[in-house]
C-alpha positions in Angstrom: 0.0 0.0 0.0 1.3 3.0 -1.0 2.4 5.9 1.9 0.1 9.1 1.1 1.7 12.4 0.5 0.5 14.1 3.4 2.0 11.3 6.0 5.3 11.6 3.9 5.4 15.5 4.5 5.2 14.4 8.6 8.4 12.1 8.0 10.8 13.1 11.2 14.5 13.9 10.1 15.9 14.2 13.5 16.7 10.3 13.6 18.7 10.1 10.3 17.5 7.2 7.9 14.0 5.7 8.6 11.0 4.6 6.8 7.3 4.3 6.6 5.4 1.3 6.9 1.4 0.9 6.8 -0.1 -1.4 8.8 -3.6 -1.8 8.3 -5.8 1.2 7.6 -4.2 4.4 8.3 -1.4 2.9 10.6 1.4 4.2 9.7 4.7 3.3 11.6 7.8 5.0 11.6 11.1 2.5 12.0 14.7 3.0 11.9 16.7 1.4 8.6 20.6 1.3 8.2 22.5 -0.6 6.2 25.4 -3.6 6.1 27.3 -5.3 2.9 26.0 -8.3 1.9 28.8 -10.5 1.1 27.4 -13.1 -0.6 25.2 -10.8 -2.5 28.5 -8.5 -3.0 26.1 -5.5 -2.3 24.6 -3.3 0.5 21.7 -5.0 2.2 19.1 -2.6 4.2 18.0 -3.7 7.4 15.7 -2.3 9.8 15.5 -1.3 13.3 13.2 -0.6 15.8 10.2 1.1 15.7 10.3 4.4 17.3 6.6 5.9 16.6 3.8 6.5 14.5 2.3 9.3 12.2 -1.1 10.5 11.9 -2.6 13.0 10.1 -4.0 15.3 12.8 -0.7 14.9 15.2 2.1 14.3 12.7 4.7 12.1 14.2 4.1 10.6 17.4 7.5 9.1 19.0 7.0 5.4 21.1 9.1 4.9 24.4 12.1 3.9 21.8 11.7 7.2 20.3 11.2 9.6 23.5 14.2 7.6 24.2 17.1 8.8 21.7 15.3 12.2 21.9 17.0 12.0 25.2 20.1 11.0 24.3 20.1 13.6 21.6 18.8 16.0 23.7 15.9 17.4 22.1 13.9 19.6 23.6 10.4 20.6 23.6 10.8 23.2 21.2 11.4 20.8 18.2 9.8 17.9 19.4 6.2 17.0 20.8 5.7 15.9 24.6 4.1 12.6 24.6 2.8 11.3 27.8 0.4 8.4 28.8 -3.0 9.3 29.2 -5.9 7.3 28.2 -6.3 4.5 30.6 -5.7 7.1 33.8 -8.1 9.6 32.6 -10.8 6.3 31.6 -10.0 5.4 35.4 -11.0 8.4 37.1 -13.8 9.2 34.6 -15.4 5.5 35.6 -15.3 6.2 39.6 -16.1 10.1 40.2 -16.5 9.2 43.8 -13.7 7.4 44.2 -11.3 10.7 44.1 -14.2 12.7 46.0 -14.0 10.2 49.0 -10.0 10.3 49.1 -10.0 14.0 48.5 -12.5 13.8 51.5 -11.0 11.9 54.0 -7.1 12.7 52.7 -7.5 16.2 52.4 -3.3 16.3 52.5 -2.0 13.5 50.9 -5.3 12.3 48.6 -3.4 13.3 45.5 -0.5 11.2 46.8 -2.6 7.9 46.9 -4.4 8.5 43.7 -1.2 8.9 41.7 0.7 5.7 42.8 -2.6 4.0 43.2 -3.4 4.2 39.6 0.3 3.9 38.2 0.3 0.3 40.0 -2.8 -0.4 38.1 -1.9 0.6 35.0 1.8 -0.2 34.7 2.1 -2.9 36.8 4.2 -1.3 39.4 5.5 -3.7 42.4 8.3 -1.6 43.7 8.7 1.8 44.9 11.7 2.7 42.4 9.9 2.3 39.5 6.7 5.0 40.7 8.9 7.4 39.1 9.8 6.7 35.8 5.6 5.9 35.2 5.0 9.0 36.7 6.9 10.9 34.4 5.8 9.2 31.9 2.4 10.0 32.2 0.1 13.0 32.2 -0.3 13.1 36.3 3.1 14.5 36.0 1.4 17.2 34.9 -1.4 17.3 37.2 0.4 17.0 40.0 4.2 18.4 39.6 4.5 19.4 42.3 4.5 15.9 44.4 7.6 13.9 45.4 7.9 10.6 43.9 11.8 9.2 44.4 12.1 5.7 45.6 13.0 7.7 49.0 9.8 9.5 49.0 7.7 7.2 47.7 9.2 4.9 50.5 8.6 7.0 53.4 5.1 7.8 52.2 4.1 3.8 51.9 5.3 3.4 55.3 3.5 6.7 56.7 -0.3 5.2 55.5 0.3 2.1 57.1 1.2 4.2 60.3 -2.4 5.7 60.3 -4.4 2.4 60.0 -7.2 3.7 61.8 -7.4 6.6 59.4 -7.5 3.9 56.7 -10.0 1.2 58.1 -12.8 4.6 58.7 -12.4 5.5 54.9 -13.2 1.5 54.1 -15.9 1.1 56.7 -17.7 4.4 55.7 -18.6 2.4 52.3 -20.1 -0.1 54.0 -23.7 0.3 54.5 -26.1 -1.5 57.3 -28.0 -4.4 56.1 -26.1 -5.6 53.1 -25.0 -8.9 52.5 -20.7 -9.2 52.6 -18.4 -11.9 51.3 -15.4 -12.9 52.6 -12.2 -14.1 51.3 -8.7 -14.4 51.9 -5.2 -15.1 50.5 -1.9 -15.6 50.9 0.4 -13.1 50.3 4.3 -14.3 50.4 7.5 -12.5 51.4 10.6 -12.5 51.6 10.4 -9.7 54.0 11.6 -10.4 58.3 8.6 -8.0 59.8 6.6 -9.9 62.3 3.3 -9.9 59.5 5.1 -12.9 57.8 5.4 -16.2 59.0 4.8 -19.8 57.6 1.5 -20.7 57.8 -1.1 -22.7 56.3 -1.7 -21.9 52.8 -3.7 -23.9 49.4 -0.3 -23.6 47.3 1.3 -25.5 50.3 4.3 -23.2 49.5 6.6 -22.7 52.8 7.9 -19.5 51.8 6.7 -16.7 54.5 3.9 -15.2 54.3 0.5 -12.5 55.4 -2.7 -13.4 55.3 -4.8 -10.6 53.8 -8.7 -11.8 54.5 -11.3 -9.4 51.7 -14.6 -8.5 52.2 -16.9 -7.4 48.9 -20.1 -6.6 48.6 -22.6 -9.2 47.5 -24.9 -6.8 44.6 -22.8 -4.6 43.5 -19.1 -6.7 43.7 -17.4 -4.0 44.8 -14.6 -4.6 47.4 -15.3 -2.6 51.0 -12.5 -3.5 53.4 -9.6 -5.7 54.0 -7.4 -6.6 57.1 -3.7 -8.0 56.8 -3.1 -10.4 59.6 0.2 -12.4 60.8 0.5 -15.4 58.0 0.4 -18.0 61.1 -3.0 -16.9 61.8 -5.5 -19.2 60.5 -8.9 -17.1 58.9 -11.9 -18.8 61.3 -9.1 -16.9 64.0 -8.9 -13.6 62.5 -12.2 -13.9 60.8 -14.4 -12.0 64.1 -11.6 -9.6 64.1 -12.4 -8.4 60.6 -16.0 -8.3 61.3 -15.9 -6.0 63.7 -12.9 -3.7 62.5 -15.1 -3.7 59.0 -18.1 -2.1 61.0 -20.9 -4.9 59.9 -23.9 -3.8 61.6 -27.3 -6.0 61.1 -25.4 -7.5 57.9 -25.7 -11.4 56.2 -22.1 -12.7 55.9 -21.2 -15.1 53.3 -17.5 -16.7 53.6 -15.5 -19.3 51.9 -14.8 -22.9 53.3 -11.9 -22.0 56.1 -14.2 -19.2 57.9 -16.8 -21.7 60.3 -15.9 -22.9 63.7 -18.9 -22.7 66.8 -16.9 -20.0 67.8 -17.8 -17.7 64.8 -21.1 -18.7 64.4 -22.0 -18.0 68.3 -20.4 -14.2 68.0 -22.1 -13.8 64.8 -25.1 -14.8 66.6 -24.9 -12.0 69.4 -23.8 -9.0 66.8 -27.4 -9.9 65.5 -25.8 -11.1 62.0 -26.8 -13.6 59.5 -24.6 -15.6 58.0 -23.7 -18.4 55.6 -21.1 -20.7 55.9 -19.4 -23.3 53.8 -18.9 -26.6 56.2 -15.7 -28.8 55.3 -16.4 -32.1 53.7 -15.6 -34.1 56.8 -18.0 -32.2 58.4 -20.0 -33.8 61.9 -22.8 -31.7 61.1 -24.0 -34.0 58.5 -24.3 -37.7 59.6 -22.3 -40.7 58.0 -25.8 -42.2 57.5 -26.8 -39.8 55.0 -23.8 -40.6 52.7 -24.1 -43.8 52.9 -28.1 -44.1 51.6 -27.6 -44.2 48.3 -31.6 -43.5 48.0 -32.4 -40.1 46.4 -35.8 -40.3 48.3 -33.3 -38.6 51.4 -33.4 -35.5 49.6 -36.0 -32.7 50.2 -36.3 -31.9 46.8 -34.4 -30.9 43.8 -33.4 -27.6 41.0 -31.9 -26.4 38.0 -28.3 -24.6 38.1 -26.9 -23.6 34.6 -28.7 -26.6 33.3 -27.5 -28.9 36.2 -29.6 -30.9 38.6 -28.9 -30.0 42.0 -30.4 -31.9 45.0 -31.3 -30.5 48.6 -32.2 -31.4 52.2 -32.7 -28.7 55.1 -32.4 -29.5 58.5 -32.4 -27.7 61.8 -29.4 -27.6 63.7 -29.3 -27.0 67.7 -31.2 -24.7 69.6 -30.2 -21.7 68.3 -32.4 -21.2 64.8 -29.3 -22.2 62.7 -30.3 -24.7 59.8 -27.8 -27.0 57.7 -28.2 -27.0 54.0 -27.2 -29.7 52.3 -26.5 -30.1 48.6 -25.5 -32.6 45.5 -24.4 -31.6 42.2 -23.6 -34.7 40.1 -22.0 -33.0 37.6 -19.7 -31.9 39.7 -19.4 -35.4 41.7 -18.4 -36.8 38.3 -15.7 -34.2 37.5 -14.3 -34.6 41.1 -14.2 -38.4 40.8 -12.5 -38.4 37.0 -10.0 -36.1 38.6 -9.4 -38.3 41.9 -8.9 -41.4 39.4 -6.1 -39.6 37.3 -4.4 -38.7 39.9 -4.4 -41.9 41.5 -3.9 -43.8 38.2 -0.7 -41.2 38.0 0.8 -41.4 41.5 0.0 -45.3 42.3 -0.6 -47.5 39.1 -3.5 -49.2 38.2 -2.1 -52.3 40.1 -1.2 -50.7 42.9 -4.1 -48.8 43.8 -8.0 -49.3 43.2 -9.3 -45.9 42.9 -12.5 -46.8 43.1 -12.3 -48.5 46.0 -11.6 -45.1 48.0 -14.0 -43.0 46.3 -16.6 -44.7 48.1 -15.2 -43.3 51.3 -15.4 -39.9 49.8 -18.1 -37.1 50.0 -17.7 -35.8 46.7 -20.2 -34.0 44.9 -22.0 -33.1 48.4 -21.3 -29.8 49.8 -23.3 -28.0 52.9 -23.5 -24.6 54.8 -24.5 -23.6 58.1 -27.2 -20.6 58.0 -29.2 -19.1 60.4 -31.5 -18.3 57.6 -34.5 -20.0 57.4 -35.1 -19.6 53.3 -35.3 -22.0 50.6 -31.9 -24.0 49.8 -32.1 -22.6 46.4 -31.7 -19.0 47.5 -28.9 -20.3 50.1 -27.1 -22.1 47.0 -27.4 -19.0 44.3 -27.0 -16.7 47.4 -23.7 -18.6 47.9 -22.1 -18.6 43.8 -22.7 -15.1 44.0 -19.1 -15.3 45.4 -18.2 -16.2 41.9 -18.8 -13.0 40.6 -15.6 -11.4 42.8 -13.4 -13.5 41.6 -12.2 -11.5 39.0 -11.6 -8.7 41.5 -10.3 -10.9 43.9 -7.8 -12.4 40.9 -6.3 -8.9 40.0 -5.9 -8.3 44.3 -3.7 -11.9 44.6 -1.4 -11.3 41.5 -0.7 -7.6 42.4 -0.3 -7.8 46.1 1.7 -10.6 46.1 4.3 -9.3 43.6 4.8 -6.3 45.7 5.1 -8.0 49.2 8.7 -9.3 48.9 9.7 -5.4 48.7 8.1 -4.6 52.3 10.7 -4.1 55.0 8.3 -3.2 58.1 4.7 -3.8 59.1 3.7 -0.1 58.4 5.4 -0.3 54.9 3.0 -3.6 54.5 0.0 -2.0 55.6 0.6 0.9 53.6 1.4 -1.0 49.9 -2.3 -3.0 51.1 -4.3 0.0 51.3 -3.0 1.5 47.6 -3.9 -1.9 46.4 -7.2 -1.3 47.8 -7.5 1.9 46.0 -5.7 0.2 42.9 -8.9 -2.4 43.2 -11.7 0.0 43.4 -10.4 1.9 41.0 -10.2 -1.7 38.9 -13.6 -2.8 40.2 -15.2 0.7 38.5 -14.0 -0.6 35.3 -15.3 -4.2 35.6 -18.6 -2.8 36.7 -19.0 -0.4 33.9 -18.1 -3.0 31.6 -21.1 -5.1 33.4 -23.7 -2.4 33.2 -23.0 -1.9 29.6 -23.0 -5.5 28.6 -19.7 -5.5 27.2 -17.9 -7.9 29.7 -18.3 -10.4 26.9 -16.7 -9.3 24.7 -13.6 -6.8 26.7 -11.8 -8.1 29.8 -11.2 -4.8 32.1 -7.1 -6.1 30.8 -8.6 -5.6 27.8 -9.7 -2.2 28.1 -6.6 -1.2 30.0 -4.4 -2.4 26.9 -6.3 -0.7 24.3 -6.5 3.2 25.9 -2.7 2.4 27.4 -2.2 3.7 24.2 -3.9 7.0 24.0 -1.7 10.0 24.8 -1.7 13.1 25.3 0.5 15.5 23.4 1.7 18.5 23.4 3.2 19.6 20.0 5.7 22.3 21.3 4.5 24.9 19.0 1.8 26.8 20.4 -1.0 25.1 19.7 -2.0 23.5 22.8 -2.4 20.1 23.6 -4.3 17.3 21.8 -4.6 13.4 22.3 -3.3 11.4 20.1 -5.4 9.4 17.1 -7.7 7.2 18.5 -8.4 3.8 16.8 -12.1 3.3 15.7 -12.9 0.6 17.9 -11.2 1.6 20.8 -13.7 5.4 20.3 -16.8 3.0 20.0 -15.8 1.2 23.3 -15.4 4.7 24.8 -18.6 6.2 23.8 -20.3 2.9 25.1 -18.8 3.7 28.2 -19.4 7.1 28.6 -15.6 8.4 28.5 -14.8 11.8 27.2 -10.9 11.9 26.6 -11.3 15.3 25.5 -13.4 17.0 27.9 -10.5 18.0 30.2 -8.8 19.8 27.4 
């Protein structure tokens, strides 16, 4: 495809010998060439280099990181180059979660600007280490916005450690979004280290990894998925332990809890009792509160009754439990039973032999496909089941938490500086759950991950063209403006 004239006149010169390519539709690239003798060809031989930007029409040429690059080393200066900084995803950040930067700018009236800055830069670039805050904030457009904050490693350093000195501070921004009478989930993970403060310790974990670790235990909320508070306890601390603890540091007044398999002991379920709390909780397969008895009848006429779950049937049985209005819900999902039991085999078939071992043999012993909750709410098991795979909908949320928090704790070198990196991944996740939720509301989560998203406006800039006439954002691609206007963004309407 031939170059047009007017994307040839917007050719730079400053980098000696480059060329053109098109790439698709009005993608036009701009890469370095140079030459080498061919010696078996006995003539020059071109060969090209890196790419170092692109051209468009309405901004002319448009240098990548490779380009800003030997602009340095040249030492060009605004005056005969553009400014080029990231933009896009940032500015589709804030736009999505208005009252997200009203509540810091609230209850941070000092240092909100602080934790929206590195907040967003380890959401968008990945961050994990206070020396590289810096470089992405330079790079980007909130070097502009805000100038006038300190962001060395130093700085940024102290100022980690200072938040996770003010935890109270911290925990009455989260428990101010949490409102009486909704229904909670609870989670937690491990978060590993490398680190010698007294938050890590070995401790039991589902990767079985021995490294040292924190437990950080989540709490969402059940309609709208949004994540509400967190608390970061010693990693030799079991959750049912620390699970009260959270309850009561989150606030939860007249609330239902839901909380993963880890989270029940008689203990739990007698304080959530007096705080006047319902609750749901997952029971361990080995559980007492279920007798052998029942597994053992192999007669469906034991069941109360049975439902439809994403085209499954599911069987159920309610019973009361004790004195206290606390009911045991019961469930079997043979689907599942079946994909448990094909597993089990495998991996006996792989670790034993077929001679060796009858895998059959023990999953007779085993509960599998049968899974029950303790509940001190007398409903129908079908609204304690769907109640309960609402949990499913965090997980994306709760996915982005565990791979950004955990690449970060290894760089921690005190409990404050800890608590501190927790509570910008907090803001880092709401800030992540706005975007997932808009996606939801607009009935694009089909078809655009929030990664997705972040990718595609990564690559929006803003620039400023050095020569008076203000500054513009770069070309937009056609898709990525139909995605915008779907969600409502306006790139321009700070400009």
């Amino acid at each position: 495809m031939s170059i047009p004239e007017s994307i040839k006149k917007q050719k730079p010169t400053l980098f000696g010998a480059v060329e053109i390519r098109c790439f698709g539709e009005g993608k036009y690239y701009v890469y370095l060439i140079s030459s080498k003798w061919n010696p078996d060809k006995n003539r020059p031989q071109k060969v090209t280099g890196k790419s170092i930007g692109k051209i468009t029409e309405s901004d002319g040429f448009i240098p990548n990181a490779n380009g800003l690059r030997l602009m340095k080393e040249m030492r060009v200066t605004p005056d005969t180059a553009p400014v080029v900084k990231n933009y896009g995803a940032y500015e589709l950040l804030q736009q999505l979660t208005p009252n997200l930067n009203s509540r810091l700018r609230e209850c941070f009236p000092d240092i909100f600007r602080e934790i929206r800055t590195i907040s967003l830069i380890r959401l968008v670039d990945s961050v994990s280490s206070a020396k590289m805050i810096q470089p992405m904030f330079l790079d980007s457009y909130l070097s502009d916005v805000c100038s006038d904050i300190s962001v060395s490693e130093g700085s940024v350093r102290r100022f980690v450690s200072y938040l996770g000195s003010i935890q109270e501070q911290l925990d009455y921004f989260m428990r101010s979004e949490i409102l009486p009478g909704t229904t909670l989930l609870f989670d937690g993970t491990s978060i590993f280290s490398r680190s010698a403060d007294s938050l890590s310790a070995k401790g039991y974990n589902p990767e079985h990894s021995q490294n040292p670790q924190a437990r950080i235990l989540y709490v969402f909320e059940k309609d709208s998925h949004k994540p509400v508070f967190y608390r970061v306890v010693q990693g030799s601390v079991v959750d049912k332990t620390a699970f009260m603890d959270t309850v009561n540091a989150a606030g939860c007044s007249d609330c239902i809890i839901i909380a993963d398999k880890g989270f029940y002991s008689k203990k739990n379920v007698s304080a959530l009792i007096n705080g006047g709390m319902k609750f749901i909780l997952p029971l361990q397969d080995n559980t007492v509160n279920v007798e052998d008895s029942f597994y053992e009848n192999n007669d469906d006429s034991k069941w109360d009754g049975i439902f439809s779950f994403n085209k499954r049937p599911v069987w159920f049985r309610k019973r009361s439990s004790g004195n206290k209005g606390n009911y045991i819900y019961t469930f079997r999902d043979d689907s599942r039973k079946a994909e448990l039991a094909g597993h089990f085999v495998e991996c006996a078939e792989k670790d034993y032999g077929e001679e060796e071992h009858a895998p059959m043999d023990v999953l007779k012993e085993i509960r599998m496909g049968y899974f029950s909750f303790c509940s001190n709410l007398d409903v129908s098991p079908k609204e304690i089941y769907l109640d309960y795979k609402q949990r499913w909908a965090i997980e994306q949320c709760f996915d982005y938490l565990k791979n950004s928090v955990s690449s970060s704790a290894s760089h921690a070198h005190s409990d404050d500086y800890f608590r501190g990196w927790a509570f910008l991944n907090h803001i880092s996740l709401l800030y992540y759950y706005g975007l997932i939720n808009a996606l939801r509301n607009n009935k694009l989560d089909d078809k655009y991950s929030a990664e997705d998203v972040l990718k595609l406006t990564k690559n929006i800039y803003r620039v400023d063209t050095g020569d008076g006439q203000g500054i513009r954002v770069s070309a937009v691609q056609k898709k990525t403006q139909e995605l915008l206007n779907a969600l409502n963004v306006n790139l321009l309407r700070v400009f």
